[in-house]
N, C-alpha and C positions, 0 to 999 in steps of 0.2 A: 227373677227374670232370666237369668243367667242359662238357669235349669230347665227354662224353657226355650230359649237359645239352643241348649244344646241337645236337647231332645227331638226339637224341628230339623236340626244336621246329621244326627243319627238316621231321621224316619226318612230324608232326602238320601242320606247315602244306602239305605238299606231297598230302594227305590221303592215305597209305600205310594200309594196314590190319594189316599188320605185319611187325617186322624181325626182324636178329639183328646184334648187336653184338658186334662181337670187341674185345677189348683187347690188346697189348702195346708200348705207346708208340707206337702206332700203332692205328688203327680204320679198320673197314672199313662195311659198310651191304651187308645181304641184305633181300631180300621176303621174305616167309616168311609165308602165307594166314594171316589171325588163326584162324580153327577149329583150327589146328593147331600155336598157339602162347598157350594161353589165361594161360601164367602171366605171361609178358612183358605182354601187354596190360593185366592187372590190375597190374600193377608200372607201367607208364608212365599208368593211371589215378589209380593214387594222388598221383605226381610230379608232376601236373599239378591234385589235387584242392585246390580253393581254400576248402572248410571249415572 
């Protein structure tokens, strides 16, 4: 979870508009246009929501 922590901080400071995350002890990093991945993006807004 860590690794995917820091992978969503990476693709934020790298300003990506959106990914896709594979897991299995291993991770990868896709583009993937935010219009066509809106639940991801709301998922890595919350992760990042400082309220």
């Amino acid at each position: 979870m860590w690794g995917i922590l820091y992978g969503l901080t990476l693709i934020l400071d790298s300003s990506l508009v959106g990914v896709m995350i594979q897991t299995d002890r291993a991770w990868a990093i896709q583009r993937i246009p935010r219009e066509l991945n809106n639940d991801a993006d709301y998922i890595v807004k919350l992760a990042f929501d400082t309220r």
